[in-house]
C-alpha positions in Angstrom: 118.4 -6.7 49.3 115.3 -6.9 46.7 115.5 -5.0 43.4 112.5 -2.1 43.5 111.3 -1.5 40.1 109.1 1.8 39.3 105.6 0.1 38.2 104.5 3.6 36.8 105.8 2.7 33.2 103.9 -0.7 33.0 100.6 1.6 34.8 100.5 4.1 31.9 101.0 1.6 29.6 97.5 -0.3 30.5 95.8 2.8 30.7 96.7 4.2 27.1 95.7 0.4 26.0 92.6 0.5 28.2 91.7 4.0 26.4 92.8 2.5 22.9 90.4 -0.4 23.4 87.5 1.7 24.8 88.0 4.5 21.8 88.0 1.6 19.3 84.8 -0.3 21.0 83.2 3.2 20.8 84.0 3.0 16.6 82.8 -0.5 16.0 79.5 0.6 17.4 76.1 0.4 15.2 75.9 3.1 12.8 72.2 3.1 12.3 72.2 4.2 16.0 69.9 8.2 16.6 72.0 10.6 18.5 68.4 13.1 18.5 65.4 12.1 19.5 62.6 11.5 16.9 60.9 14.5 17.7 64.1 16.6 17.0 64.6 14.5 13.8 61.5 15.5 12.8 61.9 19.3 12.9 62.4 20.7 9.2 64.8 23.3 9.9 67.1 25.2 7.5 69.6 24.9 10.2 70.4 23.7 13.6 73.1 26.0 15.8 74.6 24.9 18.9 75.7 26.9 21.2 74.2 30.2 19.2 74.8 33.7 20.1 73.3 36.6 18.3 73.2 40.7 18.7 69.9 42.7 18.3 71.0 46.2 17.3 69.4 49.2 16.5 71.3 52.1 14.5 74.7 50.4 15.2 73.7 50.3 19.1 73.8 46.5 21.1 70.6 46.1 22.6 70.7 42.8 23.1 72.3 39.4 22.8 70.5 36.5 22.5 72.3 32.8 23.6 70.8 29.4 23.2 71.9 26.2 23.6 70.5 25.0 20.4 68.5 26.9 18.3 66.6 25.6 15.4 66.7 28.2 12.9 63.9 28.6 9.7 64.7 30.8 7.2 61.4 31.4 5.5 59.5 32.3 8.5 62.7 34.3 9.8 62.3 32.9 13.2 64.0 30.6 15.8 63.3 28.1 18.2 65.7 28.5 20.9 66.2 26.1 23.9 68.2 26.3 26.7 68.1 30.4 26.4 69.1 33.7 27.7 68.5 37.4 26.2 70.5 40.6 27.5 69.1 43.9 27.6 71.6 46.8 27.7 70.6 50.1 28.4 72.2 53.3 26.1 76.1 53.1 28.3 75.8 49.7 27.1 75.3 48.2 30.4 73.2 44.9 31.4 70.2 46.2 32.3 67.8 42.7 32.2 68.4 39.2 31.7 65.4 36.7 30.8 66.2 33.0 31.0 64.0 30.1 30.0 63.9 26.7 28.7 63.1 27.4 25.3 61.8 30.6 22.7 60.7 31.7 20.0 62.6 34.6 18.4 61.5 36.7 15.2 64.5 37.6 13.1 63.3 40.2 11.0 61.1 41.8 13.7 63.2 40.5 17.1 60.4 39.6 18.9 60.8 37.2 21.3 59.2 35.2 23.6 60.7 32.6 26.5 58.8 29.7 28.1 59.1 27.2 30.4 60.6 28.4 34.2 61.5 31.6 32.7 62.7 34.1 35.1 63.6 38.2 34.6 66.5 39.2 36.2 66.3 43.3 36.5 70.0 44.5 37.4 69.3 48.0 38.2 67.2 46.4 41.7 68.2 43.2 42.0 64.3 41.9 42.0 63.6 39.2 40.1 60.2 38.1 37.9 59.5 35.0 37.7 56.6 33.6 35.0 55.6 30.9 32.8 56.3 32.5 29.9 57.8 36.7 29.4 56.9 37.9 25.9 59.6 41.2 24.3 58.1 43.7 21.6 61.2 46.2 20.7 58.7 48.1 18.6 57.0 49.5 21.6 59.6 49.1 23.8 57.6 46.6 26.3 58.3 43.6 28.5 55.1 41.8 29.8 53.7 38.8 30.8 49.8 37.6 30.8 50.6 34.6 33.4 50.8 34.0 37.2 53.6 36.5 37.9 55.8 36.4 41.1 58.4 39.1 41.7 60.8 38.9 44.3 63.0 42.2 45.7 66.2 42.7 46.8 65.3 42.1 50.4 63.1 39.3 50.3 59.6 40.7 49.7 57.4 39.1 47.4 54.7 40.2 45.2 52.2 37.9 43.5 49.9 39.0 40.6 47.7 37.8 37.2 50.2 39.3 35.3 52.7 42.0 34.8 54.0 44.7 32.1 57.0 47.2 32.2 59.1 49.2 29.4 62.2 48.6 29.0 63.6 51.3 31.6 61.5 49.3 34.7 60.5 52.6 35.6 56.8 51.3 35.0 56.7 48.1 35.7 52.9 47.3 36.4 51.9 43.7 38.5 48.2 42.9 37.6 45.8 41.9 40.4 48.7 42.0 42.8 47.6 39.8 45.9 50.2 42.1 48.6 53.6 41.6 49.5 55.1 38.8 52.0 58.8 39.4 53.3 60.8 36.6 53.6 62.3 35.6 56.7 65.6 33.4 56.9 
């Protein structure tokens, strides 16, 4: 009869020295090496966030949260360049009422306007349609979404309307599409 011995023991031992050796490689490495790119280097701000998440609030009411994944923030100016970013609207029960997403923004501090770009898309809750745009500005002043680029806006079921551009408050109760070139419904 052969002896069986448990080869787990001698297993986890070469992997916690294989990690060991890999962590310490990872040390030793050359430490004039760029994590950022230059461009990103190159950007003078105050401050850099990542993984930022700010409220917009009016008399002690949430009417919005902003989220980016990095957001380069300028103190001066009071404004933000956000990438990677979301903003919820929430209507007066506090509910989600819109969410824009887009590949990067520019957000006013002192003013909260904002504006997304790149792929940005409008989600409105209270329909289930969606806007989609290259670029969707917000003014909280006068209480107005809009975009002056191609729009596209999709509905619930599937209909599509295509336009110049489009405007709404903040209610989408009167949301306007510019030059709208008819509706197509989709069929799967």
């Amino acid at each position: 009869m052969t002896e069986r011995t448990d080869a787990r023991p001698r297993r986890a031992g070469r992997v916690a020295a294989l990690c060991l050796a890999v962590a310490l490689g990872a040390c030793g490495g050359d430490a004039g090496t760029r994590v950022a790119s230059s461009a990103l280097q190159s950007m003078e701000a105050d401050y850099v966030a990542f993984g930022m998440r700010a409220y917009v609030t009016a008399s002690g009411v949430r009417e919005a949260r902003i989220e980016a994944d990095t957001a380069f923030i300028f103190e001066e100016e009071s404004s933000a360049v956000l990438h990677r970013m979301s903003l919820v609207f929430y209507d007066e029960q506090g509910r989600e009422r819109a969410t824009v997403t887009g590949t990067e923004g520019d957000w006013n501090r002192q003013t909260n306007r904002m504006v997304a770009r790149g792929d940005v898309v409008l989600f409105i809750h209270g329909d289930s349609s969606t806007i989609e745009s290259p670029e969707i500005f917000y003014e909280p002043d006068i209480d107005r979404i809009w975009s002056d680029s191609t729009t596209v806006r999709t509905m619930k079921d599937g209909s599509v309307q295509t336009g110049t551009a489009f405007e709404s408050d903040m209610s989408f109760e009167n949301l306007t599409i510019q030059n709208m070139r008819g509706s197509t419904r989709r069929i799967f």
